[in-house]
NUDREN-621100 format. One line per field, with one value per residue (C-alpha): residue in three letters; chain; x, y, z. Coordinates in Angstrom, 3 decimals. Example, Ala and Ser with C-alpha at 12.3 -4.5 7.8 and 13.67 -1.06 7.14 Angstrom:
! NUDREN-621100
aa	c(ALA/SER)
ch	c(A/A)
east	c(12.300/13.670)
north	c(-4.500/-1.060)
up	c(7.800/7.140)
//
This chain:
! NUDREN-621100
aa	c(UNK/UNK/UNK/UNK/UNK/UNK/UNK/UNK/UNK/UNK/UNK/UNK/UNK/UNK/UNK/UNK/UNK/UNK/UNK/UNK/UNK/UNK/UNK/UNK/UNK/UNK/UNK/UNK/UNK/UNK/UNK/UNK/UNK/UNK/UNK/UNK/UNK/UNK/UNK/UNK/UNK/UNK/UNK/UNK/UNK/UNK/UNK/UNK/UNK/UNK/UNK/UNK/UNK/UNK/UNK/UNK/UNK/UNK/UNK/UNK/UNK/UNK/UNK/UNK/UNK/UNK/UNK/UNK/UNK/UNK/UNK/UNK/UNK/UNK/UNK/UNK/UNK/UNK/UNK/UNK/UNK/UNK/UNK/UNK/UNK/UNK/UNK/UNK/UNK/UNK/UNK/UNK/UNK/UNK/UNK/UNK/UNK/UNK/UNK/UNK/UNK/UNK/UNK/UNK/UNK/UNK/UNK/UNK/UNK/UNK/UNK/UNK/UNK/UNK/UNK/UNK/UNK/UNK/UNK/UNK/UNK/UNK/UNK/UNK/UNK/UNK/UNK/UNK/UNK/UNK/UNK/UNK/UNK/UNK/UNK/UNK/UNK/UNK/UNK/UNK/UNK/UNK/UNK/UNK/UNK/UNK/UNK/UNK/UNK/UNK/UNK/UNK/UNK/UNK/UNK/UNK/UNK/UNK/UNK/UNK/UNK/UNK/UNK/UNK/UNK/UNK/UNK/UNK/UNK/UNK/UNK/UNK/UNK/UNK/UNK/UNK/UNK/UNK/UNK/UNK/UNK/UNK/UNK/UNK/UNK/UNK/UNK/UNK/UNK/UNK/UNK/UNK/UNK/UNK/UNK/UNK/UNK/UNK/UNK/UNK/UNK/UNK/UNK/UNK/UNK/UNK/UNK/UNK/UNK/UNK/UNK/UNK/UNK/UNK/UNK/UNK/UNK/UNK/UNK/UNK/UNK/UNK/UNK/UNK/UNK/UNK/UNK/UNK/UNK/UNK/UNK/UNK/UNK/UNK/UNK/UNK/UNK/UNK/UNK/UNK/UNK/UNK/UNK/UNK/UNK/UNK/UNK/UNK/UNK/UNK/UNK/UNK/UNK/UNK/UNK/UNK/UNK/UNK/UNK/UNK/UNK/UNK/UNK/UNK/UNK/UNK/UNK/UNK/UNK/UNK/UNK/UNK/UNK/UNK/UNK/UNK/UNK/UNK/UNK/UNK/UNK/UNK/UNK/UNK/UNK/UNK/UNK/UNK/UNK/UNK/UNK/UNK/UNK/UNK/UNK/UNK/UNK/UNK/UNK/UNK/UNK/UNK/UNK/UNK/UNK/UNK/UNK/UNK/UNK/UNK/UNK/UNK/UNK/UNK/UNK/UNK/UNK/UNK/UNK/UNK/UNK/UNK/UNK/UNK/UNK/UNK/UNK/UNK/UNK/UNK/UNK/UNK/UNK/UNK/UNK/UNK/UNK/UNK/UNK/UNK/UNK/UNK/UNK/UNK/UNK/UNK/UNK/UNK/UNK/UNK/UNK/UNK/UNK/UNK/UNK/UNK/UNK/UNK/UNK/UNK/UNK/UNK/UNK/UNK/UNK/UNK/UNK/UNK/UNK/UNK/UNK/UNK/UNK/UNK/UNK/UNK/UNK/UNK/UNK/UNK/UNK/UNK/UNK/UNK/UNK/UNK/UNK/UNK/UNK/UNK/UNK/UNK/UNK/UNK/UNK/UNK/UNK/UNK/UNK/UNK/UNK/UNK/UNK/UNK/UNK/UNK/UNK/UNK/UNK/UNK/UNK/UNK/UNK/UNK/UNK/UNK/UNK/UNK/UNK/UNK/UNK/UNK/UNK/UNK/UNK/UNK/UNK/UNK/UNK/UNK/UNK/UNK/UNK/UNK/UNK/UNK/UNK/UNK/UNK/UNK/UNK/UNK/UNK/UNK/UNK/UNK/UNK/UNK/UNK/UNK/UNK/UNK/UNK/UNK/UNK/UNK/UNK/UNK/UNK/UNK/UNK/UNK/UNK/UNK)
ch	c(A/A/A/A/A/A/A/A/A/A/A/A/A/A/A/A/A/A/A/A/A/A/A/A/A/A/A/A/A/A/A/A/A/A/A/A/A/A/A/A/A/A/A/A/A/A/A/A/A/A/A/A/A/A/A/A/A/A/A/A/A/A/A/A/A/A/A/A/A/A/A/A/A/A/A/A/A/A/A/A/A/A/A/A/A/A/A/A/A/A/A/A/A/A/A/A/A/A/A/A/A/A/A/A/A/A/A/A/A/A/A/A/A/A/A/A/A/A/A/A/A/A/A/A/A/A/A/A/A/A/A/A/A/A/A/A/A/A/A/A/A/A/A/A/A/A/A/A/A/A/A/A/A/A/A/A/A/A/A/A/A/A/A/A/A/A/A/A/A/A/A/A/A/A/A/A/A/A/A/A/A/A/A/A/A/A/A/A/A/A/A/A/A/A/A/A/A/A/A/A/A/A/A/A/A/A/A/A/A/A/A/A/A/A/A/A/A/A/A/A/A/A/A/A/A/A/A/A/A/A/A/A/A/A/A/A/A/A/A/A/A/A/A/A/A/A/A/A/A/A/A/A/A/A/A/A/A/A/A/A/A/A/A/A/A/A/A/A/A/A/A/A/A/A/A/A/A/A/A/A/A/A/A/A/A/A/A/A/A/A/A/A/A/A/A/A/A/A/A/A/A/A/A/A/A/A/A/A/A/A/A/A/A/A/A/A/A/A/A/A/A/A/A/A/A/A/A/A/A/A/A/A/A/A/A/A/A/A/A/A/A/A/A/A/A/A/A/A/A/A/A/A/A/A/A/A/A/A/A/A/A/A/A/A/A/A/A/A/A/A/A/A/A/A/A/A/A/A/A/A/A/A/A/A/A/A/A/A/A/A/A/A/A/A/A/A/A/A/A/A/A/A/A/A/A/A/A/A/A/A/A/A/A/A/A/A/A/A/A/A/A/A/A/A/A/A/A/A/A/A/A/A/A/A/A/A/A/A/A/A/A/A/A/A/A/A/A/A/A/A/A/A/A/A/A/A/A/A/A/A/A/A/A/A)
east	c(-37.718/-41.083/-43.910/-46.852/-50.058/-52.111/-55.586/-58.692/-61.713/-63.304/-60.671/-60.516/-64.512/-64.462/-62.458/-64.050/-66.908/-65.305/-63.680/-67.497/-69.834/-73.540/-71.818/-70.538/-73.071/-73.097/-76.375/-77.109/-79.544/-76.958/-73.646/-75.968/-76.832/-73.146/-72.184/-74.922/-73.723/-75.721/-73.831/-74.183/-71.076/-71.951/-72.903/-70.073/-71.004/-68.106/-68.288/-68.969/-69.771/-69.011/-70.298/-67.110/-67.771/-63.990/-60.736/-59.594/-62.344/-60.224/-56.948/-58.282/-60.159/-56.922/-54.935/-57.090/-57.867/-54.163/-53.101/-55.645/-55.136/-58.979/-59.935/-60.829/-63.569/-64.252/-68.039/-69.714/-72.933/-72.847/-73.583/-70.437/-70.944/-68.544/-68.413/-66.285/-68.115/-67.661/-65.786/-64.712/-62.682/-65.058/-63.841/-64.717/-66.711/-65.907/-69.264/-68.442/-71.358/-71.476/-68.595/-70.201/-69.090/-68.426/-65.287/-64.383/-65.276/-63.012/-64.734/-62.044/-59.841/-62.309/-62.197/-64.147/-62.412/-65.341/-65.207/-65.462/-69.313/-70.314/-72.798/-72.646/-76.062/-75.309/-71.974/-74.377/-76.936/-74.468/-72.780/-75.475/-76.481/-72.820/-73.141/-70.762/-71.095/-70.050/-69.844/-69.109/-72.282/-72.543/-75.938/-76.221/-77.207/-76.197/-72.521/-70.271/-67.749/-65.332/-66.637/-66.397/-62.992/-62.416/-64.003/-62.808/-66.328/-67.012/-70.467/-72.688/-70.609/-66.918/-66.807/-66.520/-64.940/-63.535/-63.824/-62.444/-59.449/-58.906/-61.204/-59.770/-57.034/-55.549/-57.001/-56.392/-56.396/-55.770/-52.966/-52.916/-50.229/-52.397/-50.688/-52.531/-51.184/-52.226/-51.354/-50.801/-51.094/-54.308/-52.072/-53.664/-50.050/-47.399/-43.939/-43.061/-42.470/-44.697/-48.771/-49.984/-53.552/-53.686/-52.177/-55.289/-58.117/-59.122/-57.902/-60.719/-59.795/-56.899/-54.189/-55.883/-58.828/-60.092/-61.349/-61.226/-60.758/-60.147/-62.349/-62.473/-65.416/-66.865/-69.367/-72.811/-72.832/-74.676/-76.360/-77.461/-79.512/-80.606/-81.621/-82.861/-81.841/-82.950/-81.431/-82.592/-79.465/-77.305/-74.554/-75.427/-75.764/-72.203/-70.644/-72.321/-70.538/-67.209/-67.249/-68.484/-65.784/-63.281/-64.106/-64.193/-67.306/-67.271/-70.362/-71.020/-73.469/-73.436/-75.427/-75.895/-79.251/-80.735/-83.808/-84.538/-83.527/-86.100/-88.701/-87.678/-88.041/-91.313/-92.414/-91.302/-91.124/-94.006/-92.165/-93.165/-89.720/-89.357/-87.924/-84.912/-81.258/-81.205/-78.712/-79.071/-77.319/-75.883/-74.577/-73.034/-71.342/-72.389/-75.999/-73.638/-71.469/-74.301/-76.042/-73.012/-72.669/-75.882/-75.780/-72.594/-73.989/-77.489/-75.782/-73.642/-76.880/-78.608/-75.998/-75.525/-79.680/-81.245/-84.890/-85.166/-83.893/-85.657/-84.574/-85.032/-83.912/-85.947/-84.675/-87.849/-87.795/-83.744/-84.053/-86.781/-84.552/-81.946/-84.187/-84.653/-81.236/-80.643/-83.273/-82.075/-81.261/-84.614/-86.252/-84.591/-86.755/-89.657/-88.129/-88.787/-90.779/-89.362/-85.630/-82.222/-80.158/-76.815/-74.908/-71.088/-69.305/-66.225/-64.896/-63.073/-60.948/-63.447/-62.385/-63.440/-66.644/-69.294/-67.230/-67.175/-70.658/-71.862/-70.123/-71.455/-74.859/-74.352/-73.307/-76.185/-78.583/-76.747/-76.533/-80.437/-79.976/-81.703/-79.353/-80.118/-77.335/-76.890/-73.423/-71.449/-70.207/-68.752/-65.601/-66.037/-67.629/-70.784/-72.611/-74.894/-77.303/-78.377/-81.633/-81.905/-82.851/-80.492/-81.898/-81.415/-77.310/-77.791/-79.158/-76.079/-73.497/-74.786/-74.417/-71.148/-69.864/-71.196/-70.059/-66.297/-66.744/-67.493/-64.534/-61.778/-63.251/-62.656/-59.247/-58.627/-59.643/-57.263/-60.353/-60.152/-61.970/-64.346/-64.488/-65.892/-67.258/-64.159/-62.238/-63.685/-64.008/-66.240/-63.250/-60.021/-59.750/-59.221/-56.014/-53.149/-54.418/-55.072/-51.824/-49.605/-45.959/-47.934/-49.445/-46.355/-46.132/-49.427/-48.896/-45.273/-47.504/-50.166/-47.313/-45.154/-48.071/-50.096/-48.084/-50.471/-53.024/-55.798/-57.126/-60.003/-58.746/-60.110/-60.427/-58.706/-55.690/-56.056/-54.521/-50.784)
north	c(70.927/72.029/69.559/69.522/70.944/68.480/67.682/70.133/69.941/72.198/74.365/75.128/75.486/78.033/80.119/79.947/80.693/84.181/85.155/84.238/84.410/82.868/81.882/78.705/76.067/73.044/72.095/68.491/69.204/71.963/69.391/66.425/68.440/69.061/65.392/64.463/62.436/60.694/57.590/55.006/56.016/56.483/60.351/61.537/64.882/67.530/68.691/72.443/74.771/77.677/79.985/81.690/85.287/86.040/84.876/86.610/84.107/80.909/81.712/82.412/79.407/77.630/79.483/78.387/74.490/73.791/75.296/72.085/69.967/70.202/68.577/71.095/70.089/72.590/72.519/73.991/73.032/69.604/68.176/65.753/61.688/59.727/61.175/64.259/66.147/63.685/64.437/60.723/61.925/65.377/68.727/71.826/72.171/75.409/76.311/78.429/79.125/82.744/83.892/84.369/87.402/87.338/89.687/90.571/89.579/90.422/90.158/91.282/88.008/85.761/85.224/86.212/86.105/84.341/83.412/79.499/79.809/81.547/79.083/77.348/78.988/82.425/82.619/81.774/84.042/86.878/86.367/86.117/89.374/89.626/86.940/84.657/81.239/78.902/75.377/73.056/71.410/68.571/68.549/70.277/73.678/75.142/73.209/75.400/76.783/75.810/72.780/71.752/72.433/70.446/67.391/68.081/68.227/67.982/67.274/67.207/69.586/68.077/66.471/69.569/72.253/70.155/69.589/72.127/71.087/72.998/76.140/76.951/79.374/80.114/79.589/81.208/78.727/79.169/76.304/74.026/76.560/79.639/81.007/82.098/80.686/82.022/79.375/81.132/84.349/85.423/84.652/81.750/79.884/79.519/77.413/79.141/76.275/73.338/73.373/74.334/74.773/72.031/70.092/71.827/71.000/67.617/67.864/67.459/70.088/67.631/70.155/73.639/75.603/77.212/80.770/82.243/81.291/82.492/80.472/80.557/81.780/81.348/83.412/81.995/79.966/81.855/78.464/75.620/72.894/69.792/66.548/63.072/59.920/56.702/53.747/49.721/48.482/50.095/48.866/51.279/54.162/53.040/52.812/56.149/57.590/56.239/57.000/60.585/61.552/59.870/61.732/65.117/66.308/68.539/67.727/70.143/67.403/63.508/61.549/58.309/57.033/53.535/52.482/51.866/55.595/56.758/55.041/56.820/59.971/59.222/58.634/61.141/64.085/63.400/63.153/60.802/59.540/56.282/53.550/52.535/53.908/57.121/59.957/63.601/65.488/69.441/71.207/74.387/76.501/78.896/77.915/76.552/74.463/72.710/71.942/70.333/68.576/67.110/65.779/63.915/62.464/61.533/59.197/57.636/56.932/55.413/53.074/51.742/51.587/54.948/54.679/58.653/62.102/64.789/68.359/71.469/75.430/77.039/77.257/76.481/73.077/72.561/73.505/70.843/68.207/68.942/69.123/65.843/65.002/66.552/65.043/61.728/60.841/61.666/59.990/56.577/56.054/56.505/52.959/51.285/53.660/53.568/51.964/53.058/54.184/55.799/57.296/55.646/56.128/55.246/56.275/54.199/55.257/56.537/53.160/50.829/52.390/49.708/46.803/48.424/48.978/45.855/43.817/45.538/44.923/41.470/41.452/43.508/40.732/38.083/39.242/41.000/44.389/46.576/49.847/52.324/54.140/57.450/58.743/61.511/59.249/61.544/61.055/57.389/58.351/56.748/56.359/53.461/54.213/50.856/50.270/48.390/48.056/49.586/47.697/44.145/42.873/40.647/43.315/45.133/42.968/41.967/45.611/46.244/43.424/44.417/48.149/46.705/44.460/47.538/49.578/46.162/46.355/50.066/49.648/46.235/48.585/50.977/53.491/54.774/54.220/57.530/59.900/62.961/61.799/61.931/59.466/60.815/57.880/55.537/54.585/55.064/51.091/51.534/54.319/51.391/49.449/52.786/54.358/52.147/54.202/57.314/56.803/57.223/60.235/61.456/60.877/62.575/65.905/65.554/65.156/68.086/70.739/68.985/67.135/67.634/65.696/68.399/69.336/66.795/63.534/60.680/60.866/60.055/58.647/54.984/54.106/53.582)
up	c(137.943/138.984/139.654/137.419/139.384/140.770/139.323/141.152/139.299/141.903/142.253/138.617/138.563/141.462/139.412/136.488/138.218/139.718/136.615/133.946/136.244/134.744/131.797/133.796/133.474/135.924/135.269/134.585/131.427/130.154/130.737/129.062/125.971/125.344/125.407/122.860/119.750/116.996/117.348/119.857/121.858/125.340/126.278/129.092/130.305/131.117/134.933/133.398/130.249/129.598/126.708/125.565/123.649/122.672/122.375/125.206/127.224/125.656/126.848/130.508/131.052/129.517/131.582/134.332/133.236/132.526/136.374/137.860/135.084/133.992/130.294/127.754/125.089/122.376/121.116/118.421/117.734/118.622/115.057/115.099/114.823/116.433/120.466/119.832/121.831/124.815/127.809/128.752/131.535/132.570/132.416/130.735/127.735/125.955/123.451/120.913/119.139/120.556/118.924/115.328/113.989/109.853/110.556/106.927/103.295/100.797/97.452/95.196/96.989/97.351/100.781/104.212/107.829/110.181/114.015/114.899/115.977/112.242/110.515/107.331/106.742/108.368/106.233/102.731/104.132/104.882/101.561/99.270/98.055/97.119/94.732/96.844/98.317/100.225/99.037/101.921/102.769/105.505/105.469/108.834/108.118/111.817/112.078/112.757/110.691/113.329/113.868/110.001/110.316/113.387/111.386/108.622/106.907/103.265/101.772/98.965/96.844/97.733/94.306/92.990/95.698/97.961/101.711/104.625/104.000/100.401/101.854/105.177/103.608/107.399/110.952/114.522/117.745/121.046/122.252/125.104/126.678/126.336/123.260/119.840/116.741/113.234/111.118/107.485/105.844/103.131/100.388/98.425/98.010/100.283/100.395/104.286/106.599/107.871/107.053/110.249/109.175/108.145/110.911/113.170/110.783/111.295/114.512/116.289/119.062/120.209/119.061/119.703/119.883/116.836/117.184/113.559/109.998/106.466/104.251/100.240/98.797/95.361/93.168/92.574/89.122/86.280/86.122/88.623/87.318/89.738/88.500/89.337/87.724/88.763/87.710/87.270/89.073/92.022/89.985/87.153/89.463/90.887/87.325/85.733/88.569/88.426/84.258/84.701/87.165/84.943/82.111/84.399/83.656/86.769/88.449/91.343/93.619/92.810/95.089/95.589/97.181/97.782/96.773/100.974/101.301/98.389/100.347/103.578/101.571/100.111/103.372/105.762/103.139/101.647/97.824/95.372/93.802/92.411/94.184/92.587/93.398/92.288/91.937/92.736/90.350/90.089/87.349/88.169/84.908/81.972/79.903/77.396/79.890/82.001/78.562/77.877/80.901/80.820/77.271/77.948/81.468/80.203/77.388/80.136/82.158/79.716/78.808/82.345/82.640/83.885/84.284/83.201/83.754/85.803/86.051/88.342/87.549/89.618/93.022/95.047/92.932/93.836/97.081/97.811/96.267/98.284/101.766/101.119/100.676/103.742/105.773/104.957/108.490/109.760/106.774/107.512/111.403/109.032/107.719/110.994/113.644/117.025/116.005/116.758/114.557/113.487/110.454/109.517/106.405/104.519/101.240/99.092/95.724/92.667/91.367/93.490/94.415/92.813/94.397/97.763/97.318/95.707/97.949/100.943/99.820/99.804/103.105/104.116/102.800/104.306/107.589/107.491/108.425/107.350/106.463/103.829/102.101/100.775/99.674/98.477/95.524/93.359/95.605/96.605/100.100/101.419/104.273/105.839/108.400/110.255/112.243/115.380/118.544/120.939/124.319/122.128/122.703/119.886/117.205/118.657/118.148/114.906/113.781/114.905/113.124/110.424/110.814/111.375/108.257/105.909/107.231/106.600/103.547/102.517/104.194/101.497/98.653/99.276/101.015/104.781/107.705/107.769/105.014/106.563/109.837/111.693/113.957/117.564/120.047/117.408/114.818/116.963/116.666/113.569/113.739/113.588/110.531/108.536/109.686/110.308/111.949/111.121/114.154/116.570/114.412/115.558/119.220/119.026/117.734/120.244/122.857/121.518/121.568/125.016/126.625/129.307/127.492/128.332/125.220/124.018/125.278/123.960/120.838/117.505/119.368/121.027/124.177/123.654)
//
């Protein structure tokens, strides 16, 4: 039987070096930038990047990695939240984000073919004078497409078209071996054999490297109306939420923001909303059907307490609504100048979103820390983002208890432990209680298709 190769960093960079030339980066500022995270996980540089242009470029530097044993970290824009960008024990990180060709839209289908480094904005740039969309929206414009998938991103608009996983229709990836795998054909339904796309999305580039996807477009809604509702009580917001879902009314964006997140607004953005909890509304449908919509959600509102109803048509006024939506992160330093700070979530069943809710405010107040919240309600997901001092241990520890708290109580509600984030290195403590003996099953996958252990390591799966 022959040996396994033995582990040469060097070795492996010296040829990737001969075979790409200036497209290896060993730079310290270049490596550093592609182990950046928005979380408080440690940043752990790769030894290398390179800047891969095709496929063909993926399967040689695997080639080459997996003969010296070299980690392999896929990277797309570097947008993800919980260190899946890290390289914990160095090796190469593969960027992506110059392989952005839109390789095919096929309008009559509904459908485009994209490579992994396409935008979310470039795609609805690309595919707007067709009068087609695409509805994913994490909130970072310049994610990746790949990326998304990786994570398994959803967004604003999940409530009503789902996350990556219902609109990647079939992916490409390069495998830990070297070979390409197209996981499904363009045909919208299937019954051929296992799910292999998706197996890889959500992934988190521990199972392969994703070069191209199918993705499901939509056309552009005759009508989109925004709205603003605030509300006396948080609990109102909660349970206008959990009764319009329950009666489907189809809401295209339902967002849940804190009165300590309208004040972040007001005062980095400059807006002048109220400060009460507040949802962000979109109704997407015919003149008839959004009319509709909105009757049937403003009489819910008012009977759970809404303080008013605002709405927008014209896109200029939407699109400012939704900037700052967007911009929530940024808004919340303008909550305490100079602070630390990072974004979690959970999501918890439609059901049990006001007690998850409710009951983490309480804890919040309790405990004094200070953590607005914004979430993509309309499918029990939310997100805290806590304020503190990173240099101060007891701030620190006071936070993470906290953060741990609101996951065991997502998990006692029946919720899991990230709802779009992903697991990365931040929540793999958390794999075994969510899991359970699906876990084994996980490692028995990641063992079958890299046994080597090259590609991403670190992440999702905890240390046996």
């Amino acid at each position: 039987m022959p040996s396994s190769p033995s582990r040469s960093p060097q070795a492996a960079l010296d040829l990737l070096r001969q075979r790409f030339g200036d497209r290896l980066e060993t730079g310290l500022p270049i490596r550093t930038q592609h182990a950046h995270s928005l979380t408080w996980v440690t940043p752990e540089p790769p030894d290398a990047v390179l800047f891969a242009e095709t496929e063909a470029d993926i399967t040689t530097s695997v080639e080459i990695c997996r003969g010296h044993r070299l980690p392999i970290i896929p990277f797309g824009a570097g947008t993800s939240l919980e260190g899946q960008v890290n390289a914990p024990r160095g090796g190469l990180s593969i960027d992506l984000s110059r392989m952005n060709r839109i390789l095919a839209v096929n309008h009559g289908d509904l459908d485009v073919v994209v490579e992994t480094g396409v935008t979310r904005k470039q795609l609805n740039e690309h595919l707007r004078d067709l009068g087609l969309f695409f509805p994913v929206d994490p909130g970072a414009e310049h994610a990746t497409l790949g990326g998304m998938a990786s994570t398994r991103a959803s967004g604003t608009m999940a409530v009503r078209y789902g996350t990556m996983r219902e609109n990647v229709l079939s992916l490409r990836a390069v495998m830990a071996d070297g070979s390409i795998v197209t996981t499904s054909r363009r045909s919208r339904k299937s019954s051929a054999g296992y799910d292999l796309t998706r197996l890889l999305v959500g992934a988190e580039g521990t199972l392969g490297i994703i070069t191209e996807l199918t993705l499901r477009v939509y056309g552009i809604p005759e009508t989109v109306l925004a709205a603003v509702c605030p509300f006396k009580t948080l609990e109102g917001a909660c349970n206008t939420v959990i009764q319009s879902i329950q009666l489907g009314l189809g809401l295209a964006r339902m967002e849940l923001i804190d009165e300590l997140q309208i004040k972040g607004f007001n005062l980095h953005s400059g807006t002048s909303f109220a400060e009460q909890p507040t949802l962000f509304l979109e109704f997407h449908g015919t003149p008839a059907a959004t009319a509709e919509q909105i009757v049937t959600f403003r009489a819910i509102a008012e009977s759970e307490g809404a303080l008013g109803f605002e709405q927008a048509e014209r896109p200029e006024d939407r699109n400012r609504l939704w900037k700052a939506r967007h911009d929530a992160y940024w808004s919340a330093k303008a909550l305490r100048p100079g602070a630390d700070l990072f974004a979690t979530d959970v999501s918890v069943p439609i059901s049990r979103l006001a007690d998850c809710i409710l009951e983490t405010r309480r804890d919040q107040e309790a405990s004094g820390i200070v953590a607005p919240l914004v979430g993509h309600v309309g499918d029990g997901n939310f997100h805290l983002v806590p304020l503190f001092d990173l240099k101060d241990a007891t701030e620190v520890a006071k936070i993470k208890a906290f953060t741990h708290r609101l996951v065991e109580r997502a998990l006692a509600m029946g919720g899991t432990s990230t709802g779009e984030h992903g697991i990365g290195q931040g929540k793999m403590g958390y794999m075994a209680a969510e899991h359970g003996t699906g876990l084994r099953v996980m490692r028995a996958i990641k063992q079958a298709l890299d046994p080597e252990g090259l590609l991403n390591p670190g992440k999702i799966l905890p240390p046996a």
